[in-house]
C-alpha positions as CSV (number, residue, x, y, z in Angstrom):
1,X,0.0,0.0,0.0
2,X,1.0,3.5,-0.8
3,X,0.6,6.4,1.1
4,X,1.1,10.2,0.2
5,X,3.3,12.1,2.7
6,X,4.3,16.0,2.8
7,X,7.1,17.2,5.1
8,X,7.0,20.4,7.2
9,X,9.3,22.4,9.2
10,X,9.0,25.1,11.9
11,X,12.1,27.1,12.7
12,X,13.9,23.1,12.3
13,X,11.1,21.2,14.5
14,X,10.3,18.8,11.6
15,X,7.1,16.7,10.9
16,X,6.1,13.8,8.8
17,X,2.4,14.9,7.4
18,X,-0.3,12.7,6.3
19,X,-3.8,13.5,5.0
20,X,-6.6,11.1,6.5
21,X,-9.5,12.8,5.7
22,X,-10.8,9.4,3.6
23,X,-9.7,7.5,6.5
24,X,-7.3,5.3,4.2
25,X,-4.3,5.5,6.7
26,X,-4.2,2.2,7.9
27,X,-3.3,2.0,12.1
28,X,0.2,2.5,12.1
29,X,2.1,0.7,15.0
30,X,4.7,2.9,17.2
31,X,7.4,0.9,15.4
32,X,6.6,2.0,12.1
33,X,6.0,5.7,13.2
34,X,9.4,5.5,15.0
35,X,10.7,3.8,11.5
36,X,9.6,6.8,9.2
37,X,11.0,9.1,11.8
38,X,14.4,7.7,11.9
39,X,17.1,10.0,10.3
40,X,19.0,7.3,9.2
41,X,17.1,4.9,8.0
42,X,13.6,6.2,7.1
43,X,12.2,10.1,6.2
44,X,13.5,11.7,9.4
45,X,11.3,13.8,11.5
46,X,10.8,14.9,15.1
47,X,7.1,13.4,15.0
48,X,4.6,12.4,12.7
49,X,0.9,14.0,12.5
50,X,-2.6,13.1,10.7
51,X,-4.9,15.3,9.5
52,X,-8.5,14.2,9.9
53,X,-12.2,15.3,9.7
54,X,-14.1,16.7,12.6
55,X,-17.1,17.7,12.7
56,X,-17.7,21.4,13.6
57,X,-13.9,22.0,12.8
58,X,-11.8,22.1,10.0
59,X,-9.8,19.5,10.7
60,X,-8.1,17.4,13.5
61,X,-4.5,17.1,14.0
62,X,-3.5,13.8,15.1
63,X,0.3,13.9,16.5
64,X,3.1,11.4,17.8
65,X,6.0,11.3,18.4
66,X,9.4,10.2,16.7
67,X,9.1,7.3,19.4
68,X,5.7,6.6,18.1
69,X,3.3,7.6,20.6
70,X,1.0,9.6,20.8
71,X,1.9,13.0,22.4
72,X,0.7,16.0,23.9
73,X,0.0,19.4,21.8
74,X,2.9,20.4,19.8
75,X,3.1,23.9,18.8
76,X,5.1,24.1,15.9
77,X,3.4,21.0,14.9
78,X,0.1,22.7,15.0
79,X,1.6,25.8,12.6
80,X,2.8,22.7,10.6
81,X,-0.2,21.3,9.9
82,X,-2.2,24.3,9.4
83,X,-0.1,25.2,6.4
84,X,-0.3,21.5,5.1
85,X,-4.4,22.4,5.6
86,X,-3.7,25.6,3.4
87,X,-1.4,23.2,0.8
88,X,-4.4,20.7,0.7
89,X,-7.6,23.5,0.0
90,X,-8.9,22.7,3.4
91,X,-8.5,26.3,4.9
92,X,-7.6,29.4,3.0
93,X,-6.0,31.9,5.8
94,X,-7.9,30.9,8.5
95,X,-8.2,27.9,11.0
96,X,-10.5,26.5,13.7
97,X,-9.3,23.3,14.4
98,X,-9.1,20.2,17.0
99,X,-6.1,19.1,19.2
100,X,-5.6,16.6,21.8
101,X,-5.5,19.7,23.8
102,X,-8.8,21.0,22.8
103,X,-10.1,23.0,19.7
104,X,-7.2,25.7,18.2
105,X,-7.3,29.0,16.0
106,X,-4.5,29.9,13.5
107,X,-4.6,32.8,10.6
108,X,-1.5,32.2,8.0
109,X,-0.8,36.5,8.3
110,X,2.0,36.1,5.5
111,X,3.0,33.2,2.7
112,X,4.3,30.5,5.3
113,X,4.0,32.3,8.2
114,X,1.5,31.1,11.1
115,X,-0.3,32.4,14.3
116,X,-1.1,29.3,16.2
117,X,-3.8,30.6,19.5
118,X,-2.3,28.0,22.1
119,X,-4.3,27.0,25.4
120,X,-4.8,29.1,28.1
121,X,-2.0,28.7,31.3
122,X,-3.3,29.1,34.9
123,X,-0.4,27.8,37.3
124,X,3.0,28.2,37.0
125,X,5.4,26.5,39.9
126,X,7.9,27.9,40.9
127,X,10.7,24.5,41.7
128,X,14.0,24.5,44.1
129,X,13.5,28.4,44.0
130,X,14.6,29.4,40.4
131,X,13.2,27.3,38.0
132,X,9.7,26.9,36.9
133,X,7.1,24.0,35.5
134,X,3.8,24.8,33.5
135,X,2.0,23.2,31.0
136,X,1.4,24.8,27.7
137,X,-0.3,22.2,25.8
138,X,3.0,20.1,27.0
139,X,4.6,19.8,30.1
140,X,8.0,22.0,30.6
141,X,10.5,22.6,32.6
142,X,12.0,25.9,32.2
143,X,15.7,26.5,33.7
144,X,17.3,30.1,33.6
145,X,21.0,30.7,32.5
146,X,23.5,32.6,32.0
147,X,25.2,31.1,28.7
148,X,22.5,29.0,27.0
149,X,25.5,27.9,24.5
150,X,27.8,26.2,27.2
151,X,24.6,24.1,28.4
152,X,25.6,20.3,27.5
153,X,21.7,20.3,26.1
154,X,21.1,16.5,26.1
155,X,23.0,15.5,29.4
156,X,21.3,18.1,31.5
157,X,17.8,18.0,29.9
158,X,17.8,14.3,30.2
159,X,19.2,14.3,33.5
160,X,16.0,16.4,34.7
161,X,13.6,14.3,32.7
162,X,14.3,11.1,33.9
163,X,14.3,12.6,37.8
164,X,12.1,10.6,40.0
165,X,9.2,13.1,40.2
166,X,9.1,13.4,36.3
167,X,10.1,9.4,35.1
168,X,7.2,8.4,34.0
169,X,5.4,10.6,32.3
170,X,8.4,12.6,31.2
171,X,9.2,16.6,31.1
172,X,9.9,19.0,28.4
173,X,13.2,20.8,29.5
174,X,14.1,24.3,28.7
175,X,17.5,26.1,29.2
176,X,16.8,29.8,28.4
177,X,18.9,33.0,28.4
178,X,17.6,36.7,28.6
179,X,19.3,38.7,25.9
180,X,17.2,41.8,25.9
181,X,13.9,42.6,28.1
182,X,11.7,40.7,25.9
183,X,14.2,38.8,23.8
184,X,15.2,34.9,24.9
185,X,17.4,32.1,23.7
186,X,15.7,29.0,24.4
187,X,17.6,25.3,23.9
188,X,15.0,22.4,24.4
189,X,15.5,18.8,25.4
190,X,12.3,16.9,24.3
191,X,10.8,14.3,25.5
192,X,9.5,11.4,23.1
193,X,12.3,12.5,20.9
194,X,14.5,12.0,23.8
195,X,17.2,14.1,22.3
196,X,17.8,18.2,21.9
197,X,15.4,19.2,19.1
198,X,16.0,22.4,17.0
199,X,13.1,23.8,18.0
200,X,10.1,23.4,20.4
201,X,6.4,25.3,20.0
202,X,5.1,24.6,24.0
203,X,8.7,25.2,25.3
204,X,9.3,28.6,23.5
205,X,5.6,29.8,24.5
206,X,6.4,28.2,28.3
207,X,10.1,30.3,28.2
208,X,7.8,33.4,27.5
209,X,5.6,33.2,30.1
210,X,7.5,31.6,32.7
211,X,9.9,34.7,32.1
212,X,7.6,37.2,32.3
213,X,6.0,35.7,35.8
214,X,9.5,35.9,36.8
215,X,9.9,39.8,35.5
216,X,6.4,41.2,35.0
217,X,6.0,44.6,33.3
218,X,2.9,46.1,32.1
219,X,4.6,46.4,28.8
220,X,6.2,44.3,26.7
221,X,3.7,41.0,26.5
222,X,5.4,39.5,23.8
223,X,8.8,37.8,24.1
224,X,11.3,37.4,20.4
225,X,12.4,34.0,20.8
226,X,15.4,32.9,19.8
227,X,15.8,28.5,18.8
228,X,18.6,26.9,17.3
229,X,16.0,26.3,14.3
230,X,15.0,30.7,14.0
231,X,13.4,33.1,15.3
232,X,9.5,32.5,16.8
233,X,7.3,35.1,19.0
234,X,5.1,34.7,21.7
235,X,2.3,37.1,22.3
236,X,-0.2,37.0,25.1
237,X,-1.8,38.7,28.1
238,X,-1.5,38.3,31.5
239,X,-4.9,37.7,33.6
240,X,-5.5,37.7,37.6
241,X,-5.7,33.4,36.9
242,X,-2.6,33.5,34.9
243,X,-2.3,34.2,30.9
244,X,-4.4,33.6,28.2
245,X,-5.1,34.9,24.6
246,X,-1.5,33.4,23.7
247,X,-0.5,33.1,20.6
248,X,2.3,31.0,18.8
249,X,4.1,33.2,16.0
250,X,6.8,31.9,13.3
251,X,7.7,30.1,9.8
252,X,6.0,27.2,8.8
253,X,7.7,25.7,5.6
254,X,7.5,22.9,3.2
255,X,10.2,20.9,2.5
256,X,9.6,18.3,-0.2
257,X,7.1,15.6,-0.6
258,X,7.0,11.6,-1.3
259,X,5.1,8.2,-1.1
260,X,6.2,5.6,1.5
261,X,4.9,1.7,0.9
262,X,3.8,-0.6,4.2
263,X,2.5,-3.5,4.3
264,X,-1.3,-3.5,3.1
C-alpha cells in the first residue's frame, strides 16, 4: 500500500504529514512511526501527525512522536499542519481546528508564516527556587542561564527528565537566556524524541511566560524567541488566573514531498 506524505518544518522542529480525511491510513504501529521518523534509515522527522475530519472543525491534528506515541500538543506542529491544511484547500488563511489539547485558531498572516492561538495557562510552579514548571499544551520545565550555549543540552535536559518526580510521564526541558527585556534564547530537550530538538512550540511559549511571571511589566507581553531552528514570537496577556489569549508566532515551511509503501 502507498501512502502520500508531505514534510513540514518550523524554525527546524520537523514533521512527517499525512492526509486522513478518507480514512485510508491504515493504524500504524509505534514501530513504524518510529521507523519513518528515523534519520538514518527512514524520512527523518521529530514526530509524525494526521490530519482528519471533525465535525464542527476544520480539521483534526493527530500527532506522535518520533518514538511513536501519541503526544501532547505540539506547537510548531500545530503551525505545521495548518499550512499543510492551506497546501491541501482545506483552509484558506484561516483555522479553527481540534487538538488533543482541545479545539485551536491559527490565521496564515504572510506566505508560510503562522499564528497558532495556544491553550490558556493558569499555574506556573515555581521548583527548588529558580526554575519553573507549567503546561502549555505540553509539560515543561523551564531553567534560567547565563550562557545557554555552554549548556551540555542532552545530558542536563535528560538528566532532569528522567528525575524521580518526572520518570514516568516525562518533562519538556528548557534552558533559556535573557538577551534583551523581551528577547530569549531557548535550547529544548524533548521528551518522546528523547534528544535536543531544533526547535520546540510549547517550550518557547512556556520560556515566555515563565519569564515574564518571573519579570512582570505592564509592557512588553510578547517575548522574540530565539531557537537553534529561527526566530518564533510569543504574544499573550497576563490575567488575575494567569495568561491567556497566547499566541504562537513563526515560519511554517515545506520541505519536499514523497510516497512511502507498508504492508497492506
Amino acid at each position: 500500500m502507498k501512502l502520500a506524505f508531505c514534510k513540514y518544518q518550523g524554525t527546524g522542529n520537523d514533521f512527517i504529514i499525512l492526509d486522513n480525511r478518507k480514512e485510508q491510513v491504515p493504524k500504524l504501529s509505534a514501530e513504524q512511526i518510529e521507523q519513518w521518523c528515523h534519520r538514518r534509515f527512514g524520512i527523518g522527522a521529530d514526530g509524525l501527525m494526521l490530519l482528519q475530519n471533525k465535525e464542527g472543525y476544520d480539521f483534526e491534528m493527530i500527532y506522535y512522536n518520533s518514538d511513536g506515541r501519541q503526544s501532547s500538543m505540539c506547537g510548531n506542529g500545530g503551525r505545521c499542519i495548518v499550512a499543510f491544511a492551506q497546501q491541501l484547500g482545506v483552509i484558506k488563511d484561516k483555522a479553527h481546528f481540534w487538538a488533543i489539547d482541545g479545539e485551536h485558531q491559527a490565521l496564515i498572516s504572510a506566505p508560510e508564516y503562522v499564528e497558532l492561538q495556544m491553550g490558556n495557562v493558569q499555574n506556573i510552579e515555581l521548583y527548588q527556587e529558580s526554575d519553573y514548571i507549567l503546561d502549555t499544551g505540553s509539560p515543561h520545565y523551564i531553567q534560567f542561564q547565563k550562557n545557554v550555549d555552554a549548556i551540555p543540552v542532552l545530558e542536563e535536559g535528560r538528566a532532569i527528565r528522567y528525575a524521580p518526580r518526572f520518570k514516568a510521564d516525562g518533562i519538556n526541558v528548557n534552558f533559556v537566556q535573557e538577551l534583551e527585556a523581551d528577547h530569549l534564547q531557548v535550547a529544548t530537550y524533548e521528551r518522546g524524541v528523547e534528544a535536543e530538538t531544533y526547535s520546540c512550540g510549547t517550550g518557547v511559549t512556556a520560556a515566555a511566560l515563565a519569564h515574564y511571571f518571573a519579570k512582570p511589566t505592564t509592557e512588553h507581553q510578547e517575548r522574540k524567541i530565539q531557537t537553534k531552528g529561527g526566530a518564533l514570537k510569543v504574544r499573550f496577556q497576563q490575567t488575575e488566573g494567569g495568561f491567556e489569549d497566547i499566541w504562537l508566532c513563526g515560519a511554517a515551511n515545506f520541505v519536499f514531498g514523497g510516497i512511502v509503501e507498508i504492508a497492506a
